[in-house]
C-alpha positions in Angstrom: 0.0 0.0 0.0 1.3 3.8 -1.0 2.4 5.1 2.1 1.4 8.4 0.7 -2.7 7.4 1.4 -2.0 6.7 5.0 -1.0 10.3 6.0 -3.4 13.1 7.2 -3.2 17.0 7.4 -3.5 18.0 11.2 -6.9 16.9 12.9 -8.8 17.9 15.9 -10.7 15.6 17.9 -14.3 15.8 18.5 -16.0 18.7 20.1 -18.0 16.2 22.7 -14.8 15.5 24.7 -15.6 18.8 26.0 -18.8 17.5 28.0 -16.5 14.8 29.4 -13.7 16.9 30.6 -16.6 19.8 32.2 -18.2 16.9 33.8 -14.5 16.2 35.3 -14.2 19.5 36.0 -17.9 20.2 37.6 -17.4 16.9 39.7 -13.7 18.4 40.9 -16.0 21.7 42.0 -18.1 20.2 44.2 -16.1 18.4 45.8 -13.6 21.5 46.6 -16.4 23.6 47.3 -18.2 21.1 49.7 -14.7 20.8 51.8 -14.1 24.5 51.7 -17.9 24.5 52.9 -17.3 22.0 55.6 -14.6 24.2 57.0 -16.2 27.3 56.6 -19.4 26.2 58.8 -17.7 23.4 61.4 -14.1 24.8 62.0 -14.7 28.9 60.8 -18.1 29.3 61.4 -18.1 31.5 58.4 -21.8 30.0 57.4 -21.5 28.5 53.5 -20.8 31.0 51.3 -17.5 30.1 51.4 -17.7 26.9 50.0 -19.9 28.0 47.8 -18.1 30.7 45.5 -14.9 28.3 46.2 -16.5 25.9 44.3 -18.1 28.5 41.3 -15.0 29.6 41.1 -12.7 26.4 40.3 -16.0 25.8 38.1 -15.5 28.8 36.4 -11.8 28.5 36.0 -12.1 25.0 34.9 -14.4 25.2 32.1 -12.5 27.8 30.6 -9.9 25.6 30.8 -11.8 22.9 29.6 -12.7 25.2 26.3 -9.0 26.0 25.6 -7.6 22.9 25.8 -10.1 21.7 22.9 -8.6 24.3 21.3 -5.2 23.6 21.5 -5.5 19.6 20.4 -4.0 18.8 17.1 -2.7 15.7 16.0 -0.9 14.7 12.5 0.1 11.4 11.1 3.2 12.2 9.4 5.7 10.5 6.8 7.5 8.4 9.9 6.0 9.8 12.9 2.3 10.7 14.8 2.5 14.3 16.0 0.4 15.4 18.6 0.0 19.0 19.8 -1.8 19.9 22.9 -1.9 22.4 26.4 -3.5 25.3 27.6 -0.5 27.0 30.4 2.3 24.4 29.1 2.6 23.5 25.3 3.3 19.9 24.9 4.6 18.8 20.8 5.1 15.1 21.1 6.5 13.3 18.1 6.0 9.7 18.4 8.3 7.8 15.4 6.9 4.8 13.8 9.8 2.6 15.0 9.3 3.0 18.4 5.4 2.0 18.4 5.3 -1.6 20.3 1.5 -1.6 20.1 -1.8 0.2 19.7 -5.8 0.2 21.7 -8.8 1.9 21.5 -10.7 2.5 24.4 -13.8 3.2 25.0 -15.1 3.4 28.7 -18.5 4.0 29.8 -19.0 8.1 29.5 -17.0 7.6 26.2 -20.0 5.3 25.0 -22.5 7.2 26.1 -20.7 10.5 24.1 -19.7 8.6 21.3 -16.0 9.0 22.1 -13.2 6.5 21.9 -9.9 6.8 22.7 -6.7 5.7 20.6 -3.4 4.9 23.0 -0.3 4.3 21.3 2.8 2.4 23.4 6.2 2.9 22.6 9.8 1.6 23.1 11.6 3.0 25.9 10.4 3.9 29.7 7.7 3.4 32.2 4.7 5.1 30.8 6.4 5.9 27.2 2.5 6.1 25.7 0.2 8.6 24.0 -3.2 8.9 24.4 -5.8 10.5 22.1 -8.9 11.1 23.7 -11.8 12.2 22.0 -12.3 10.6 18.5 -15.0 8.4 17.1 -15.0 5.1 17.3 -14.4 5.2 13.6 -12.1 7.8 13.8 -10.2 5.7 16.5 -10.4 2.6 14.4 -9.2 4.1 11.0 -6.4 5.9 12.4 -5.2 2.1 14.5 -5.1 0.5 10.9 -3.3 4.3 9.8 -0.8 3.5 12.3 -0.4 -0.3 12.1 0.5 -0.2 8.7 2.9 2.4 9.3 4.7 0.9 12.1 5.0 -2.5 10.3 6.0 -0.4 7.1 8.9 1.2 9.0 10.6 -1.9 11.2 9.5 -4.8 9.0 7.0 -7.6 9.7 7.9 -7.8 13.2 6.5 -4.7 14.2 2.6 -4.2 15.5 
C-alpha cells in the first residue's frame, strides 16, 4: 500500500470531549467547594458561602480551561512519525516515530460510550509510561487511524512490528 494514502493534514478531535472533561471538572468543584464548605461552617463558622463561591470559582476557571484545551489539540500522522499537539498553560509537541510503536488500543469506557467518544493509546519503546493517548475521536475515527498506524509501524521496522 502507498504510504502516501496513509498520512493526514492535522486533525482535531471531536468537540464532545468537551462534555467529558466539564463533567470532570464540575465533579472536581463540588467536591472542593463542599470541603471548603465543611470548613467554613464546622471549624470557621463563616456560614456557607465560602464553600460555595470556592466551588463556582474552580468551576469557572475550569471550564474555561476545559474550552481552551479543545482548542489547542491537534494531531498529525506524518511520513514516519504521529505528532500530537496539545496544552493550555504548558505546550506539549510530542513526536512519536513509527519505529518505536510496540502496540496500539482503542478505548472506549463508559462516559465515552455514552458521548460517542473513543480513545486511541499508542505504546512505545523505551520507559515506564512511554505512551500517548488521544482522547476524543469516534469510534471510527479511532479505528481508522489504528489500521493508519499499524500499517505504518510495520511499514517502517518490517513484519515484526505491531
Amino acid at each position: 500500500m502507498d504510504s502516501e494514502a496513509l498520512l493526514t493534514e492535522p486533525r482535531t478531535i471531536e468537540a464532545t470531549i468537551r462534555w467529558k472533561w466539564a463533567f470532570r471538572v464540575l465533579a472536581v468543584a463540588a467536591v472542593v467547594g463542599a470541603v471548603v464548605g465543611a470548613i467554613s461552617v464546622f471549624v470557621l463558622e463563616w456560614g456557607p458561602l465560602p464553600g460555595v463561591g470556592v466551588g463556582l470559582l474552580v468551576a469557572i476557571l475550569g471550564i474555561g480551561h476545559v474550552l481552551l484545551l479543545y482548542r489547542s489539540w491537534r494531531y498529525e500522522v506524518r511520513e514516519d512519525a504521529l505528532s500530537l499537539e496539545r496544552g493550555v498553560i504548558t505546550h506539549v509537541k510530542t513526536v512519536v516515530p513509527f519505529v518505536r510503536v510496540q502496540h496500539i488500543d482503542t478505548n472506549r469506557g463508559p462516559i465515552d460510550r455514552l458521548l460517542g467518544l473513543s480513545s486511541l493509546v499508542v505504546y512505545t519503546a523505551g520507559s515506564r509510561g512511554a505512551d500517548v493517548t488521544i482522547a476524543g475521536l469516534t469510534p471510527d475515527d479511532a479505528e481508522d487511524l489504528q489500521d493508519r498506524l499499524k500499517l505504518l509501524a510495520k511499514e517502517s521496522t518490517g513484519d515484526d512490528a505491531v
